[in-house]
C-alpha positions as CSV (number, residue, x, y, z in Angstrom):
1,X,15.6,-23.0,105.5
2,X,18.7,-25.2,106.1
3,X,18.9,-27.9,103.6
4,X,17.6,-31.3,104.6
5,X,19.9,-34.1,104.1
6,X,18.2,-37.2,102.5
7,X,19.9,-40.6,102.5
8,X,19.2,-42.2,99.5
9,X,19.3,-46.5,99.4
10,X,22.5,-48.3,97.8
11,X,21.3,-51.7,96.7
12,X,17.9,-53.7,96.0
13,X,15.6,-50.8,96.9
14,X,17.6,-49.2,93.8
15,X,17.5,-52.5,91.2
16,X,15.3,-51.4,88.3
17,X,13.8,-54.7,88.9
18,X,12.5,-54.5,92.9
19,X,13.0,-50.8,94.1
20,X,14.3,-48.3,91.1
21,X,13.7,-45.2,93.9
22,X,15.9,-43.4,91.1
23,X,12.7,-44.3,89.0
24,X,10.0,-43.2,92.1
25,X,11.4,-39.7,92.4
26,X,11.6,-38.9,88.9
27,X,8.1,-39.7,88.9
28,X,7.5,-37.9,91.8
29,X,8.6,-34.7,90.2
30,X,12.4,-34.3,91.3
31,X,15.3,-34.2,89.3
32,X,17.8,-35.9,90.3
33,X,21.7,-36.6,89.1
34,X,23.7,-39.0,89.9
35,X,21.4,-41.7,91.2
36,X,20.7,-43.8,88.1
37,X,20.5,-47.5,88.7
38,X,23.8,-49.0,88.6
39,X,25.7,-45.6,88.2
40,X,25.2,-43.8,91.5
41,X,27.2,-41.5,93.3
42,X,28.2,-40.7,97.0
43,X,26.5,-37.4,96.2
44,X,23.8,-36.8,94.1
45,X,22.3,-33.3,93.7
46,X,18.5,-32.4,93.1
47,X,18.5,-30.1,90.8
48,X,14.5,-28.7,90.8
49,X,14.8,-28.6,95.2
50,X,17.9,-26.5,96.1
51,X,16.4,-27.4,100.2
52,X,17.9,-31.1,99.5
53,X,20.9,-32.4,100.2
54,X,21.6,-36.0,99.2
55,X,23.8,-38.9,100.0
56,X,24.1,-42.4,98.8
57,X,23.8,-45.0,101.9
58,X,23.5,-48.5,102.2
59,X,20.1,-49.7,104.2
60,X,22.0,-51.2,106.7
61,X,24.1,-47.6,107.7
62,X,21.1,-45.6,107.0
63,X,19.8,-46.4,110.4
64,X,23.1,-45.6,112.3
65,X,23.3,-42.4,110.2
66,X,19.8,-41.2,111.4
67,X,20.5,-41.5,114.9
68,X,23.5,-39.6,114.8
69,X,22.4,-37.1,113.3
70,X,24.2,-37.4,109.9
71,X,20.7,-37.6,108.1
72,X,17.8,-36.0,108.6
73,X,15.7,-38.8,106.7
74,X,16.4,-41.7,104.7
75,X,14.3,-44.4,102.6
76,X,15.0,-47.5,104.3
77,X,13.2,-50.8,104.9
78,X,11.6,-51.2,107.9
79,X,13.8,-54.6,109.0
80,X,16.8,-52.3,109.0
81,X,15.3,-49.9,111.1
82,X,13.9,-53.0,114.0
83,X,17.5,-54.3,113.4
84,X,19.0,-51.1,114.6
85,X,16.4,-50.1,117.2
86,X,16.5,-53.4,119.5
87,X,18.6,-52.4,122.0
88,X,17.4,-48.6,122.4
89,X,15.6,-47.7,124.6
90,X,14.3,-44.5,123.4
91,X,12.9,-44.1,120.2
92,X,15.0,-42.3,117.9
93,X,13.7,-42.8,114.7
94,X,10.4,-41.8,113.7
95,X,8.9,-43.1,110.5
96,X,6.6,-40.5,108.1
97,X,5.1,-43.3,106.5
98,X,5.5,-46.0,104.7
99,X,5.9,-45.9,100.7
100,X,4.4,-49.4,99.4
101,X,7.4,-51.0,97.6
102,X,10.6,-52.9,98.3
103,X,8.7,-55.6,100.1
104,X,10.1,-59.0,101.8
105,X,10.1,-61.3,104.6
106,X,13.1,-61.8,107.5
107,X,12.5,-65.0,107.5
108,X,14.2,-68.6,109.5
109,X,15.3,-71.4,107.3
110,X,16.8,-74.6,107.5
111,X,17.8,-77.4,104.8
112,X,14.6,-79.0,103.0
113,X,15.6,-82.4,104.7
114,X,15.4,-81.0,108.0
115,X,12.8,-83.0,110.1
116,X,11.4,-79.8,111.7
117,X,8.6,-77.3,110.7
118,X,9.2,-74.3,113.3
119,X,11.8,-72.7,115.2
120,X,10.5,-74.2,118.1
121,X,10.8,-77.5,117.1
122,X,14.1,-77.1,115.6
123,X,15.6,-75.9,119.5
124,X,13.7,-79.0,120.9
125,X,15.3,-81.4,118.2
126,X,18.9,-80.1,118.9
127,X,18.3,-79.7,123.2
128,X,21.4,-82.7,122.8
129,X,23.4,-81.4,120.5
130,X,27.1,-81.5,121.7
131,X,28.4,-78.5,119.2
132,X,26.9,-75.6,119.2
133,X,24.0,-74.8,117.0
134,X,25.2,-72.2,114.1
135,X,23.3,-69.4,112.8
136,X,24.5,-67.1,110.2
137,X,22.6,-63.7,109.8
138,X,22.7,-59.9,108.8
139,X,20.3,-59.3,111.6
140,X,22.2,-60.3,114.8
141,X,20.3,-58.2,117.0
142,X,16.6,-59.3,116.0
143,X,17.7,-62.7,115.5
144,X,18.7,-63.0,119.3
145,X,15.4,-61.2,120.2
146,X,13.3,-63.6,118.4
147,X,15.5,-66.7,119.3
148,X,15.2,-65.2,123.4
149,X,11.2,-65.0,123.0
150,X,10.8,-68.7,121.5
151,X,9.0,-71.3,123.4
152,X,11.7,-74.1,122.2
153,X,14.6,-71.8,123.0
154,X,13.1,-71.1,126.8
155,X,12.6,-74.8,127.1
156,X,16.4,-75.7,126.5
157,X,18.3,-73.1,127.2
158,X,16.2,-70.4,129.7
159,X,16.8,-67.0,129.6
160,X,20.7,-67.4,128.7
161,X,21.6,-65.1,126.1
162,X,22.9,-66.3,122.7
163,X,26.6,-65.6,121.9
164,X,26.4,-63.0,119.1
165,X,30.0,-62.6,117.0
166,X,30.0,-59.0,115.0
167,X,33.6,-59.5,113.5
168,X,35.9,-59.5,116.6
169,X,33.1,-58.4,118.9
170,X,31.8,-61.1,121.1
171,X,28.7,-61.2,123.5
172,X,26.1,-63.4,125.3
173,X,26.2,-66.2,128.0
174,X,25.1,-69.0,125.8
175,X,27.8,-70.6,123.4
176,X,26.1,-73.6,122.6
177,X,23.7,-70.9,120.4
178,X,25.8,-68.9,118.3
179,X,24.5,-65.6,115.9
180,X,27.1,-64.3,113.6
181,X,27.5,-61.9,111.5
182,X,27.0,-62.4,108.0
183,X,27.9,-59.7,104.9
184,X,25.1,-60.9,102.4
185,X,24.7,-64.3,100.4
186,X,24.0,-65.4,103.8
187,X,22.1,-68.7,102.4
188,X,25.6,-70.1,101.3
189,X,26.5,-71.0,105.1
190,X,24.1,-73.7,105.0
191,X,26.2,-75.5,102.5
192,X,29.3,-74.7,104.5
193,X,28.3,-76.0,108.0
194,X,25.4,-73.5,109.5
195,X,22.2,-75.2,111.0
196,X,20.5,-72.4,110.3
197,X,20.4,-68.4,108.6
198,X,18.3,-66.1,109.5
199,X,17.7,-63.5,106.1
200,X,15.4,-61.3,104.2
201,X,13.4,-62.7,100.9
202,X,11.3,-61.1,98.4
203,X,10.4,-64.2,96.7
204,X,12.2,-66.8,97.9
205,X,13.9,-68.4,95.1
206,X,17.4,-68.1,96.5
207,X,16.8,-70.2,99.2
208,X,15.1,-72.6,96.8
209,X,18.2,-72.7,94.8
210,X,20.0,-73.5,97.8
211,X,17.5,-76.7,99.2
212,X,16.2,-74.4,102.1
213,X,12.4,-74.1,103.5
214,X,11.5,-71.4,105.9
215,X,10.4,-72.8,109.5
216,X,9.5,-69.4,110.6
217,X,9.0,-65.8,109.9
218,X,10.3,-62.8,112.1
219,X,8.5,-59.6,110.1
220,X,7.3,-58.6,106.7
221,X,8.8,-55.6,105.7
222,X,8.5,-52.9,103.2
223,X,10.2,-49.5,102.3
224,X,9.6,-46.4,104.5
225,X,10.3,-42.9,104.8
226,X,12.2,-42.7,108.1
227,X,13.0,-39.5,110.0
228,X,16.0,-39.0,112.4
229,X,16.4,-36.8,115.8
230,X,17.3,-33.7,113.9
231,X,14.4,-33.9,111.5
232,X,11.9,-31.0,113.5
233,X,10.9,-28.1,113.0
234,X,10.9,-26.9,109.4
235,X,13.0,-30.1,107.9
236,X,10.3,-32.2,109.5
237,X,7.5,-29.6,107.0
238,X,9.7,-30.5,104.7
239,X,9.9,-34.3,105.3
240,X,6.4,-34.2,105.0
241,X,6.2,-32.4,102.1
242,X,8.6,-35.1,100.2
243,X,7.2,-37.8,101.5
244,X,3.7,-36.9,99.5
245,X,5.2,-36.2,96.5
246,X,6.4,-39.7,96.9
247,X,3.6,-41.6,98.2
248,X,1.6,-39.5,95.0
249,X,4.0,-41.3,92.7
250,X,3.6,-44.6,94.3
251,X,-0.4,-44.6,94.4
252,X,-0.4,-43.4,90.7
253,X,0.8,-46.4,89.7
254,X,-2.4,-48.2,90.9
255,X,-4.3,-45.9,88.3
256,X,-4.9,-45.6,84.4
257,X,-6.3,-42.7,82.8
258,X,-8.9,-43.3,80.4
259,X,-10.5,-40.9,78.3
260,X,-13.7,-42.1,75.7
261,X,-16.5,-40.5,74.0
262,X,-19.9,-41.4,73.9
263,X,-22.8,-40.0,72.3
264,X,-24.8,-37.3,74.2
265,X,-27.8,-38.4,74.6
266,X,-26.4,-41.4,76.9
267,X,-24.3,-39.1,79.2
268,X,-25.9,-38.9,82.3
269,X,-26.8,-43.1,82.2
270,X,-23.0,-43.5,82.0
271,X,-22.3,-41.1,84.1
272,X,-24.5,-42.8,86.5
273,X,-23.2,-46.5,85.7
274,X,-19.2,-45.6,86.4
275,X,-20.2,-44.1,89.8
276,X,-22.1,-46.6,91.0
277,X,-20.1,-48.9,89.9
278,X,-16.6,-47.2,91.6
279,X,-15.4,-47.4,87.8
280,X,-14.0,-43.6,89.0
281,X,-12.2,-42.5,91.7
282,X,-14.8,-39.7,92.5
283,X,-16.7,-38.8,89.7
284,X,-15.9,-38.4,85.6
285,X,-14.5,-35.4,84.1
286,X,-17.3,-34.8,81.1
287,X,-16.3,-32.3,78.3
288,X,-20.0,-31.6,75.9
289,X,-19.6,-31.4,72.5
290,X,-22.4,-31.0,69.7
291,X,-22.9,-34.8,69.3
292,X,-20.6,-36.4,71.7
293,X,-19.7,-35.9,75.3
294,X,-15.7,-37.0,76.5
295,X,-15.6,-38.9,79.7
296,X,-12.2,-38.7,81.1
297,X,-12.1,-41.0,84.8
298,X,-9.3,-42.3,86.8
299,X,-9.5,-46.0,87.5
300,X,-8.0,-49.1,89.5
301,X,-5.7,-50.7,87.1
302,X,-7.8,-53.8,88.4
303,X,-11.0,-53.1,87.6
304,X,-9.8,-51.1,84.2
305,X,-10.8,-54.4,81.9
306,X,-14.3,-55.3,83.5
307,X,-14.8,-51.5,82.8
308,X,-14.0,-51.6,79.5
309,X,-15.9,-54.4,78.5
310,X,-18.9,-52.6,80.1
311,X,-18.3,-49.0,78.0
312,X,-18.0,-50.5,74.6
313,X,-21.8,-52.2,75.1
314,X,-22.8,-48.2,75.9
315,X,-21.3,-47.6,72.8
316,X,-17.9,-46.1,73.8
317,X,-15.4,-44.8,71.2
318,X,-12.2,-43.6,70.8
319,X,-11.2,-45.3,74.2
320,X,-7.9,-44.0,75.3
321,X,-5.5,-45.2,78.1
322,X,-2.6,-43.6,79.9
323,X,-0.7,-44.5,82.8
324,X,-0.6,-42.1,85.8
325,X,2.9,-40.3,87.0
326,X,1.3,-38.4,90.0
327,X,-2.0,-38.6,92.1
328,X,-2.3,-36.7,94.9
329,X,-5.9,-37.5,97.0
């Protein structure tokens, strides 16, 4: 078939310490050059999938890319996607499924001192302000979607669009609310004048750091598989097909593998116990020998000590644990 071109994420989704998708599709089974955290190139290659073709791509592009047909699919977070989508009317971008990692908030926030607790009280604390209210963001398009739909915006200002500045590019009715474009670090612009920033957060420390509480919150977001217009027929298979390789990878790491023995006579009691008791995901793996049996189950990293405890009173030995690359339901 004709290769299908993957966009892979520049940025967080990549930091060995959120994302690491480098790290998600080694696991997953693909070989890939070129993508290591903090060493990536434009191009990367897959070298165990000649049917991929892959590009580096920053979240915010990756969107843009897909619609135009430059990607077939791309792993991006799911705010990028809303951010791009807002003022299409037909849906262009399709999502396989979501892949469980890269998580955060788009969130509203304001200095701590600030004598408001929602957005809606903020727009009916400043309904008298004589300069306009400031709002820094990488979102411009949400931002004025959500700002449009809130009860405290309405009250003051009707259905008057907010003036949204992209660079040079101007637009709205409404200059005494203004969105602008921001490049990242967008918490700094409280310091330098803005009344408020719209922006993503995993955790929230930034705006800690930088004396800011949240007032509101716009979506929660996590990292996706997304397809694009050109992604049918045998690439959308495909997409599929890539998609649980890396969802396999992503559940594994819910799992341990544990293997112990235990002597025969007490096989089908514990066999008994670590079904009933979900201590296996559908039932143990039992290999008989002459005096003892092994039990080999796959387990919920969560429930993985309450299970050992339990074993070891059954007399359990030789108790080995291993973590999971791949599991595939």
């Amino acid at each position: 078939m004709e290769k299908i071109v993957l966009g892979l994420p520049k940025g967080s989704l990549n930091n060995v310490n959120r994302g690491n998708t480098y790290q998600l599709f080694v696991d997953a089974g693909y070989e890939v050059r070129g993508y290591e955290p903090g060493k990536e190139k434009n191009e990367m290659d897959v070298t165990n999938d000649s049917e991929i073709k892959s590009y580096l791509t920053r979240p915010q592009s990756a969107p843009v890319e897909l619609n135009r047909g430059m990607l077939d699919i791309s792993i991006i977070g799911e705010d990028w996607v809303r951010e791009e989508s807002v003022n299409v009317e037909e849906n262009l971008i399709t999502k396989i499924g979501d892949l469980d990692y890269g998580q955060t908030k788009l969130i509203v926030a304001v200095p701590n001192e600030a004598p408001y607790d929602s957005l809606t009280e903020f727009f009916q604390a400043n309904s008298d302000k004589k300069t306009p209210i400031l709002c820094f963001t990488e979102y411009p398009n949400l931002t004025k979607q959500f700002f449009m739909e809130n009860e405290g915006y309405q009250q003051v200002f009707g259905e008057k669009t907010p003036l949204v500045q992209i660079r040079g590019l101007w637009d709205g009715e409404n200059d005494m609310v203004q969105i602008i474009n921001s490049d990242g670090a967008t918490e700094v612009y409280i310091a330098k004048g803005a009344d408020l920033i719209v922006d993503n957060t995993q955790t929230g420390s930034s705006l800690k750091k930088a004396g800011l509480k949240i007032i509101d919150t716009i979506m929660e977001s996590s990292a996706g598989l997304y397809a694009g217009p050109t992604c049918t027929g045998q690439k959308l298979e495909k997409a599929h097909m890539i998609f649980d390789q890396l969802f396999g990878a992503i559940k594994a790491r819910k799992y341990f593998d544990v293997k112990f023995n235990i002597t025969n006579h007490r096989v089908e009691y514990t066999k008994s116990f670590l079904v009933s008791n979900d201590y296996c995901s559908d039932e143990p793996t039992i290999t008989k020998g002459s005096n003892f049996s092994q039990f080999n189950v796959l387990i919920t990293k969560n429930k993985f000590p309450e299970m050992l405890k339990e074993i070891k009173t059954l007399g359990a030995s030789a108790i080995v644990r291993e973590n999971v690359k791949q599991y595939v339901k």
